[in-house]
N, C-alpha and C positions, 0 to 999 in steps of 0.2 A: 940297456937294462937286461941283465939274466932273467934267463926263462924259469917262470913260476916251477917247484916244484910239486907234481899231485900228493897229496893228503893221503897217506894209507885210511883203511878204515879205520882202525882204532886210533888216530892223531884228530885232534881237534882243536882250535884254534882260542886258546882263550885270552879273555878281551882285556882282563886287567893285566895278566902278566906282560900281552905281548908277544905271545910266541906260540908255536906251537908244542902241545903238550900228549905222551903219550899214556894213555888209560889200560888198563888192564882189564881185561873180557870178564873178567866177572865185577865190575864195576858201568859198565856200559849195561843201559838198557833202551825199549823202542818203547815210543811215545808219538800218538796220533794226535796232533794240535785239529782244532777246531778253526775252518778257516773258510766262510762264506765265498770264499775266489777261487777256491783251488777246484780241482774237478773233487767229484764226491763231496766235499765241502769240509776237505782233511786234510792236515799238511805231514807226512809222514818225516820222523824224529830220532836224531840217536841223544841220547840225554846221557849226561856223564856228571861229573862231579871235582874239579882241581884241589888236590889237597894245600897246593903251595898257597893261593890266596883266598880259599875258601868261598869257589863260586860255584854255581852251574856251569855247562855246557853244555849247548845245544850244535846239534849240526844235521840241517834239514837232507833230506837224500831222495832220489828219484822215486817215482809211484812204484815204479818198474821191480825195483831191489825192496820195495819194503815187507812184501811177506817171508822174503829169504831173512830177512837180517832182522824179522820178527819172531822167526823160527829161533834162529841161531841166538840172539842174546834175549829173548822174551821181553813182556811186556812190566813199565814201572809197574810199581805199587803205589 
């Protein structure tokens, strides 16, 4: 079996098409889920949107990276 390729940031994996799909930065924003397990009790989020099947996506990312990349694409509405 080939080795998995890593996910740039802006690719996200969407679940109905199957594939992965690339977003454009001003369509990507951060999103803190609510999550009683996690430390802080927050699951940090890049939330997006697939125009081809008209879904969400979500793609959870480290504690570590979430105020960088909370800076950089801000937070939903």
């Amino acid at each position: 079996m080939p080795a998995k390729k890593k996910m740039t940031e802006r690719q996200f994996y969407c679940v109905a098409c199957r594939k992965r799909v690339m977003i454009p930065a001003d369509d990507i924003c951060f999103k803190n889920y609510k999550n009683s397990n996690m430390p802080n009790g927050k699951s940090p989020a890049l939330v997006a949107y697939c125009e081809k099947c008209d879904c969400n996506l979500t793609k959870f990312v480290k504690h570590s990276k979430a105020t960088s990349l909370k800076n950089k694409y801000g937070t939903c509405r």
